[in-house]
C-alpha positions as CSV (number, residue, x, y, z in Angstrom):
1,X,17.1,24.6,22.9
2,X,15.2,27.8,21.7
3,X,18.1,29.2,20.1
4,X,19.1,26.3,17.7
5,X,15.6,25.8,16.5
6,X,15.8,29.7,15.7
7,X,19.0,29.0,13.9
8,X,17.1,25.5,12.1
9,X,14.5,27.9,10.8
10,X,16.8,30.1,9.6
11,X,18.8,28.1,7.6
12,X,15.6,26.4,6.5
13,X,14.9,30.5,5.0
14,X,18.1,30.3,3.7
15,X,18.0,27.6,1.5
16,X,17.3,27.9,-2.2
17,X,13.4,27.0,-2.8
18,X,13.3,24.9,-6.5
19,X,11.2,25.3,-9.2
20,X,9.0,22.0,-10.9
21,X,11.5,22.2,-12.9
22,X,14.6,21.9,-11.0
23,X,13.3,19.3,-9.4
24,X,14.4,16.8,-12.4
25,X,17.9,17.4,-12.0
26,X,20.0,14.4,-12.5
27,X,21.5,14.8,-8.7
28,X,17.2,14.0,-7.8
29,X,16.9,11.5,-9.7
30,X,17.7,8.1,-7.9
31,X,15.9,10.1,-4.7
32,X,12.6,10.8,-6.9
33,X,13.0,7.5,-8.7
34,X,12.4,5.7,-5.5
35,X,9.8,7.6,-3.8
36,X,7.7,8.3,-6.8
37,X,8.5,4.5,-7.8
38,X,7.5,3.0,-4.5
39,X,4.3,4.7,-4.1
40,X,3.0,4.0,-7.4
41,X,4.0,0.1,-6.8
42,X,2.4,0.6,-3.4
43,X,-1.0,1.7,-4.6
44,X,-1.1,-0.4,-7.9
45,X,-0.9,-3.2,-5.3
46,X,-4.5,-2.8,-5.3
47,X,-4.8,-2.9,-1.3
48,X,-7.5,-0.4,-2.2
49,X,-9.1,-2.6,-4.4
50,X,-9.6,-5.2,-1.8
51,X,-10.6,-2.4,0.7
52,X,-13.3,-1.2,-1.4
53,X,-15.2,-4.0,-2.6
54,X,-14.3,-6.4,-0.1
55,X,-17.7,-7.3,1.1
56,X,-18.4,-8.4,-2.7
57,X,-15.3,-10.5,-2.8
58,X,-16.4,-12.4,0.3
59,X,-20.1,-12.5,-0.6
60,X,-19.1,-14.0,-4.3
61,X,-16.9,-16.1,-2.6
62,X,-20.0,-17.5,-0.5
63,X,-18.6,-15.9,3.0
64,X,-20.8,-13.1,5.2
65,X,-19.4,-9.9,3.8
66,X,-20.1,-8.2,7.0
67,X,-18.3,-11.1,8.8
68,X,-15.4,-10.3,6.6
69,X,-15.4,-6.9,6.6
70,X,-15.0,-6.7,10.8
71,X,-12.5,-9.0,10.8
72,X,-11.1,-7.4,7.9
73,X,-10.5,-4.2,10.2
74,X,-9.6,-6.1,12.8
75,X,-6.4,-7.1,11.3
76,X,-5.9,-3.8,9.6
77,X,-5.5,-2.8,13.9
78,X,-3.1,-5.7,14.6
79,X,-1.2,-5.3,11.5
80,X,-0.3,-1.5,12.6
81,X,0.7,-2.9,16.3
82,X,3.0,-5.2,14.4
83,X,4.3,-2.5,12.4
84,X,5.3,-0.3,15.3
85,X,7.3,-2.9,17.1
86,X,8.8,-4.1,13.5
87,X,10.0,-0.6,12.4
88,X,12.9,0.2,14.0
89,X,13.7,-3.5,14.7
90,X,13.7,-4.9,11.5
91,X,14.3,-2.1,9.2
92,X,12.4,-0.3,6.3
93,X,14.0,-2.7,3.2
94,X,13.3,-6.1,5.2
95,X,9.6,-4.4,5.7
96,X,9.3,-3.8,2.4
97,X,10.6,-7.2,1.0
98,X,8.4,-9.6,3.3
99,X,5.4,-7.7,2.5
100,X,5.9,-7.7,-1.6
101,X,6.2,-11.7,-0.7
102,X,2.7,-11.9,1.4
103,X,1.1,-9.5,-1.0
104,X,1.6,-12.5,-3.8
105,X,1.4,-15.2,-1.0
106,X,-2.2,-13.8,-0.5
107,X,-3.5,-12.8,-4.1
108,X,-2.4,-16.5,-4.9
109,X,-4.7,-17.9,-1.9
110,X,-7.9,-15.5,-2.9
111,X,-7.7,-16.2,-6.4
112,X,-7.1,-20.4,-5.8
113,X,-10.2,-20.2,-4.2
114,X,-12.0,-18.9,-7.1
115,X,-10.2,-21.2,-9.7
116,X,-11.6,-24.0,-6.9
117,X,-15.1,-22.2,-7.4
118,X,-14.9,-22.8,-11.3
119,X,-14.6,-26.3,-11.2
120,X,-16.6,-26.7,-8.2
121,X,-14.0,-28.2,-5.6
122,X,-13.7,-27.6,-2.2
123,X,-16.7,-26.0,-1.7
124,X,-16.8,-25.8,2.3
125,X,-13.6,-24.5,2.4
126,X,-13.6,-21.7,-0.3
127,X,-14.8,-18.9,1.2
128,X,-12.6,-19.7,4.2
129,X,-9.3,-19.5,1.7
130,X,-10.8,-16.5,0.0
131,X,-11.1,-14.5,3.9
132,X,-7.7,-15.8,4.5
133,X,-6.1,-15.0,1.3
134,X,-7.3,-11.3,1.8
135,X,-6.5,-11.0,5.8
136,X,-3.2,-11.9,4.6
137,X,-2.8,-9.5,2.0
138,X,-4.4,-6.6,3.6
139,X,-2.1,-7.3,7.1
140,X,1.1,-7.8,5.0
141,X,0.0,-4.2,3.2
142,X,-0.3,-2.3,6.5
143,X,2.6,-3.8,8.1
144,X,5.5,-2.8,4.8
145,X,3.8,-1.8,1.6
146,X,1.2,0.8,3.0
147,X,3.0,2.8,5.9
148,X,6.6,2.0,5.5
149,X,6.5,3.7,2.0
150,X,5.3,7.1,3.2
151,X,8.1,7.4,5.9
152,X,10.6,6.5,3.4
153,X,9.3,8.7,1.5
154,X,9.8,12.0,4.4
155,X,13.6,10.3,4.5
156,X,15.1,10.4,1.2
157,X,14.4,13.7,-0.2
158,X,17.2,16.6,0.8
159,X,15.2,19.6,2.6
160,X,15.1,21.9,-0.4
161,X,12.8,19.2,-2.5
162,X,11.3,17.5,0.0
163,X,7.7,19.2,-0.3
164,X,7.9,19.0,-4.3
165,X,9.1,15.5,-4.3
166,X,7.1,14.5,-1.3
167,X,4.1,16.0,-3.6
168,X,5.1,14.4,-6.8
169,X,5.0,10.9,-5.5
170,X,1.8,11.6,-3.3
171,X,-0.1,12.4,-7.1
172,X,1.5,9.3,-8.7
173,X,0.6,7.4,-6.0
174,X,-3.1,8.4,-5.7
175,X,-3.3,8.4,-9.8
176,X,-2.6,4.8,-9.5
177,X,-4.7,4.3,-7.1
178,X,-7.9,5.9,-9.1
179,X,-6.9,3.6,-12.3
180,X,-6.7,0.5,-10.3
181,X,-10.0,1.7,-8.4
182,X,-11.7,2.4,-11.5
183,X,-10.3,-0.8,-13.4
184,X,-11.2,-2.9,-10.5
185,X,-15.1,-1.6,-10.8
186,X,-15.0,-3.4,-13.9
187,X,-13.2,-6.3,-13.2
188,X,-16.1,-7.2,-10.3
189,X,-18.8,-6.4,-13.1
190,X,-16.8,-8.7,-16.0
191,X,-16.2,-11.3,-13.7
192,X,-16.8,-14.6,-14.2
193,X,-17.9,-15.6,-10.9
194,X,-20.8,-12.5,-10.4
């Protein structure tokens, strides 16, 4: 076993190292495409969003933010247990797919309740669809959008781009994440319902 991860390492030294450059070769592109692609979808998801100023949402909504917030992380735990046995079971794409569809499934629910808030329906059970709308979101996040994205990320790329690529889509991913952070900040201050 010591001898072939001698001879791994040095064909790893072998390889040709690439340039920024290089990187945007056409025979990198459907590779870069989809990792830099899928983590910029994944963070303009706004999963952070919710993170961050989810004890607002729920206390605008008329539910205990702190109430919220622990059950909040509560599901973030489950959600990774579920991801673990789902992985290898299910695959990355199905992943992928039913979380896009519980990402919208939950936005939908949280921001019913608040169209309910405007015209003063259902007031009992608002906050209740608000906390449910988000749990949803946030578990379907952690179990395809939020981890499944980073490993398929350490899968696609070939071994001479896979730092540069790997680094590329980690920036895009984070930059998106900073504008729908710092767009969100004033969304909760424009809002209609603060």
């Amino acid at each position: 076993m010591f001898f072939s991860l001698k001879e791994y390492t040095e064909s790893l030294k072998q390889m040709s190292e690439l340039n920024a450059l290089q990187l945007f070769q056409w025979k990198y592109a459907y590779a870069l495409t989809v990792g830099v692609g899928l983590n910029a979808l994944s963070e303009l998801s706004g999963n952070n969003a919710f993170l961050f100023y989810a004890s607002s949402i729920f206390e605008l909504a008329g539910f205990s933010g702190r109430v919220g917030s622990i059950v909040l992380g509560l599901i973030e735990l489950s959600a990774v247990f579920v991801l673990v046995i789902c992985m290898d079971k299910s695959g990355r794409r199905p992943l992928l797919i039913v979380s896009s569809g519980g990402l919208c499934f939950g936005c939908v629910l949280a921001g019913l309740s608040y169209l309910l808030q405007d015209f003063g329906w259902l007031k009992g059970f608002r906050p209740y669809l608000v906390l449910i709308g988000i749990l949803i979101f946030c578990f379907m996040y952690t179990v395809g959008m939020g981890c499944t994205v980073f490993l398929i990320i350490s899968e696609i790329y070939p071994m001479n781009i896979k730092g540069l690529a790997g680094s590329m889509a980690t920036l895009v991913g984070w930059l998106c994440s900073w504008i729908v952070s710092y767009a969100s900040n004033f969304s909760m201050q424009w809002s209609s319902a603060a």
